[in-house]
C-alpha positions in Angstrom: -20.7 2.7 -5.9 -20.3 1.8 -2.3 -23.3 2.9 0.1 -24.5 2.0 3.3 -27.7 2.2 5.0 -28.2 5.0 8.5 -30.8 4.6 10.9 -33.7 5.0 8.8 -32.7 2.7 6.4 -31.5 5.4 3.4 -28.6 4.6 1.7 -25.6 7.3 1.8 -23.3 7.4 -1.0 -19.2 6.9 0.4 -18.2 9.1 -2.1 -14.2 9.2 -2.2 -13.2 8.7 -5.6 -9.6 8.3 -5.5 -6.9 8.5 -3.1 -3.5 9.8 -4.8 -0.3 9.2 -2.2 2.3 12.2 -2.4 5.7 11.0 -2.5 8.5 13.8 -0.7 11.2 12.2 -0.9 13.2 10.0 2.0 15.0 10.2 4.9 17.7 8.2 7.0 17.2 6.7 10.2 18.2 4.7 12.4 16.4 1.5 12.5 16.3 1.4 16.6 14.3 5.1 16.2 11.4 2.5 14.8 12.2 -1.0 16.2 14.0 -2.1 19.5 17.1 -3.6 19.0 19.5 -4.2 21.8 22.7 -3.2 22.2 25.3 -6.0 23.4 28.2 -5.4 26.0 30.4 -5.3 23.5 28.7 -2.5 21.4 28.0 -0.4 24.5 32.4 -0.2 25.3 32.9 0.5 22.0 30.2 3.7 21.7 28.8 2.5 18.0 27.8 3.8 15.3 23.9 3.0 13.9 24.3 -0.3 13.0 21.3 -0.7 11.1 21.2 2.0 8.9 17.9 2.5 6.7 16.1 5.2 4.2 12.6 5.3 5.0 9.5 6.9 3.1 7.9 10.7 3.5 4.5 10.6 1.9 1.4 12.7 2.2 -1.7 11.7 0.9 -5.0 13.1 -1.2 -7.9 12.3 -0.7 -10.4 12.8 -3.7 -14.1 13.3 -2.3 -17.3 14.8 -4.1 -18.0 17.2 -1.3 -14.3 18.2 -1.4 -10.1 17.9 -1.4 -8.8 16.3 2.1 -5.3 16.4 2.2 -3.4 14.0 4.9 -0.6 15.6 6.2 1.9 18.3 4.3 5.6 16.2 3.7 8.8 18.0 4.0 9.6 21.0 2.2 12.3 22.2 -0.3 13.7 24.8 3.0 14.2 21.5 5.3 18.1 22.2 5.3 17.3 25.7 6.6 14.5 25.0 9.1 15.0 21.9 10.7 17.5 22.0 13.2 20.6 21.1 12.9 20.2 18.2 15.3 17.2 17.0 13.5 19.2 17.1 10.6 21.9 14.6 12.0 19.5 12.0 13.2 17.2 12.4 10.1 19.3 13.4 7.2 17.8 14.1 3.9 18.7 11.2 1.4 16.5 12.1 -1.3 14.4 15.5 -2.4 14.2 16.7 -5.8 12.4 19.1 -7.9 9.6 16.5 -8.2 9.3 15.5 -4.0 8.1 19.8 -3.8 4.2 19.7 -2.7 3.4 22.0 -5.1 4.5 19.8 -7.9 3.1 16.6 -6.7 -0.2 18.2 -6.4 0.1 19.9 -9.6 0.5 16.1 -11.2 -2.9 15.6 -10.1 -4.5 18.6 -11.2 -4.9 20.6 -7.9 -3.0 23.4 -6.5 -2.7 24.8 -2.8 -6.0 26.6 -3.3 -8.1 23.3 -4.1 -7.6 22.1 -0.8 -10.4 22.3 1.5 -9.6 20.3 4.5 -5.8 19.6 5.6 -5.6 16.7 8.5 -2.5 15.9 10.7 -1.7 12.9 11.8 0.7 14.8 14.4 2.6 17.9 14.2 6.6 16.4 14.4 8.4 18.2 11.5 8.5 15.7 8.5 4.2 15.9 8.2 4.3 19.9 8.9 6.3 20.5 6.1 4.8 23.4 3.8 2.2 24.8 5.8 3.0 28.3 4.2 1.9 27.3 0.9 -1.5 27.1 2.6 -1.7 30.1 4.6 -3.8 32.8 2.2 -6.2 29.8 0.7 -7.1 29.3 4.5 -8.1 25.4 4.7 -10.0 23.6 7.5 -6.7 22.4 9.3 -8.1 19.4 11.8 -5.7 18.8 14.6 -6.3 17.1 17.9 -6.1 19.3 20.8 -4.1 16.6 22.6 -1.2 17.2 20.3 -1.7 20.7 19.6 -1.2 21.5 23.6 2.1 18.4 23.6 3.3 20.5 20.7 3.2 23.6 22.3 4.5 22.5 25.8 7.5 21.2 24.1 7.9 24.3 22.5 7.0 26.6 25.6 10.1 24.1 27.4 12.4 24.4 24.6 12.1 20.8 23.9 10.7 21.8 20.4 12.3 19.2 18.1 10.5 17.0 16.7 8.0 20.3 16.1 9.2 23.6 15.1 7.7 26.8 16.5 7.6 28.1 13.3 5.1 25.9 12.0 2.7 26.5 15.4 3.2 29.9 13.9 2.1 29.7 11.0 -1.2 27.8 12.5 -2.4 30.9 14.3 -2.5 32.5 11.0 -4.8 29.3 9.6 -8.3 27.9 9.9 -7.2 25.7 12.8 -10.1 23.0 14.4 -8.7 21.6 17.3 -10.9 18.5 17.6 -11.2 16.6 21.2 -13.1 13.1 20.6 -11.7 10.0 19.5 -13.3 9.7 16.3 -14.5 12.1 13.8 -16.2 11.4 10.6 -15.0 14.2 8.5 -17.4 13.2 5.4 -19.1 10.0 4.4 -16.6 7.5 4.2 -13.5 9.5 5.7 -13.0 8.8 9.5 -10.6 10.1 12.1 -9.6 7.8 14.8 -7.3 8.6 18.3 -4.3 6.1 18.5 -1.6 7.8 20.7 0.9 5.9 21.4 3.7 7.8 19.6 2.4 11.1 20.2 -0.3 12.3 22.4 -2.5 13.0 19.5 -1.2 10.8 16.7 -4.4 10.1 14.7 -5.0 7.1 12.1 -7.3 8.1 8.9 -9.3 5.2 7.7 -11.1 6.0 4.0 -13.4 3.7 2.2 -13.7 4.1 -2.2 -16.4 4.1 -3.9 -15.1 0.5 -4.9 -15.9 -0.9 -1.3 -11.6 -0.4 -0.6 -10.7 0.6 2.9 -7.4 2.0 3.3 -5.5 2.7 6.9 -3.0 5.0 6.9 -0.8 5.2 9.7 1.1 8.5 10.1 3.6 7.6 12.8 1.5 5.4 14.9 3.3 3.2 12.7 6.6 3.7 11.3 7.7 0.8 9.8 5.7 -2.3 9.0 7.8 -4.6 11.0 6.3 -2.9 14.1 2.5 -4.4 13.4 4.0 -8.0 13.7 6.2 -7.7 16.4 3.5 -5.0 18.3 6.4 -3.2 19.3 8.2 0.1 19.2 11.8 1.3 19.3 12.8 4.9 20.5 10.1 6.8 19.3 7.5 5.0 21.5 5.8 7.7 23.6 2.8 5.8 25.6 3.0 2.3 26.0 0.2 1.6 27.7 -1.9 3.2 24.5 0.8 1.2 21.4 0.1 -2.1 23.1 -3.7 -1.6 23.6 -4.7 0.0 20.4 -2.0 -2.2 17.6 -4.4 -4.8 18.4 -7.9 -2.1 17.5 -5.9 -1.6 14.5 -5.0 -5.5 13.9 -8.7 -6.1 14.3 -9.7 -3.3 11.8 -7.8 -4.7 9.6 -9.7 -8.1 9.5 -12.5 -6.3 7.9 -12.8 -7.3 4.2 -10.9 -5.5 1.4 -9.0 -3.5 3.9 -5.3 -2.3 3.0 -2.7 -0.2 5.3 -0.3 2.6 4.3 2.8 3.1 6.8 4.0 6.8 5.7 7.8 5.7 6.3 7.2 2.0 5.1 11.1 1.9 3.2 9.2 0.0 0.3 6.3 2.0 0.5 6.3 2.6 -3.7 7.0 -0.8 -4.7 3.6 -1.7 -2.5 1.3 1.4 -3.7 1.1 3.7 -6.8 2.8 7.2 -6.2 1.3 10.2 -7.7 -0.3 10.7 -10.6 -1.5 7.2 -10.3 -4.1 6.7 -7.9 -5.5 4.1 -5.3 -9.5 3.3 -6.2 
């Protein structure tokens, strides 16, 4: 079991069991939403259609620890054709969402329900990771935020600019256990640690978990999108800071030299044929 020593030379058990990845379905995009592609002459006259045209990956994740149930942002819900907008619903159609993509079901195929969860983290708050909040409301998790998004999200809201967030799901926050953090790091238990990206939000975060097997695992939420992005350290349309991507890919490409250490793009397009979806997990 993986331990490590603190100041006074005890060891402290890095107790996360298992990590179980939630698959909701997929969505269309785009591929210049994630990687710059430039547009010739030619394509610009002719007003054209998205010429590379891809289905990309909505995943949330568990996180299994002894002193409780973390649970890495919430998918997209069954009611997406009836709360995103309708805009949102051109750029980002929904390809794929069955019975079995539902929250409720995916962690039901691990053995938990709403209720078990103690913590729930967000990477950000743009609509495909707020997805199902309301399922949470009356079991009233921990629901870790950084107050650098939560004040972007409302702004946007306050200036009717809302989409990519919806004011209902700010709503249904008031009603919830809410910790707006402010550092750039928080350890939320051994082994489970928070870290301040930016780049495409304000307050995109990156959780980094290490297994009792000595495994670290990185996963990205929208910092980012696609994995073709980490090699080319570069962005398309969704880039919001550029001064904070171009800085902090390379923290993330030297966390990543540390041994046994893994990363998990939520909208990688072959996310499932890299890692085991639920009720398999990741050790």
């Amino acid at each position: 079991m993986a331990k490590i020593l603190n100041h006074k030379n005890q060891k402290i058990d890095m107790s996360v069991n298992k990590i179980y990845l939630l698959d909701h379905g997929k969505i269309g995009a785009d591929l210049a939403w994630f990687l710059p592609t430039p547009m010739t002459v030619d394509e610009m006259k002719n007003n054209p259609k998205p010429r590379n045209w891809i289905e990309v990956s909505v995943m949330s994740a568990v996180i299994e620890h002894k002193d409780g149930i973390i649970l890495f942002d919430t998918g997209i819900s069954e009611k997406v054709k009836d709360s995103w907008p309708p805009i949102a619903l051109n750029v980002f159609p929904i390809t794929k969402f069955s019975e079995e993509n539902k929250i409720e079901n995916q962690l039901k195929s691990i053995g938990l329900k709403p209720e078990d969860v103690h913590f729930i983290v967000f990477s950000h708050l743009h609509l495909d990771h707020t997805g199902n909040l309301d399922l949470f409301k009356s079991a009233k998790p921990s629901v870790i935020v950084h107050e650098r998004e939560l004040k972007h999200a409302l702004l946007n809201v306050w200036l009717n600019k809302s989409v990519p967030y919806l004011l209902k799901d700010l709503e249904i926050l008031r009603e919830m256990n809410i910790v707006p953090i402010t550092n750039e790091y928080l350890e939320i238990l051994p082994g489970v640690e928070l870290y301040l990206f930016g780049g495409h939000t304000p307050g995109s975060m990156l959780l980094k978990v290490r297994t009792q097997n000595d495994n670290n695992y990185i996963l990205t939420g929208d910092f980012i999108h696609v994995p073709e992005e980490f090699d080319f350290e570069s962005k398309g349309w969704l880039l919001g800071n550029a001064e904070e991507y171009y800085t902090r890919i390379r923290l993330l490409k030297a966390i990543m030299k540390l041994p046994r250490t893994n990363i998990i793009v939520s909208h990688d397009p072959k996310l499932w044929e890299k890692y085991p979806r639920a009720p398999k997990e990741l050790k």
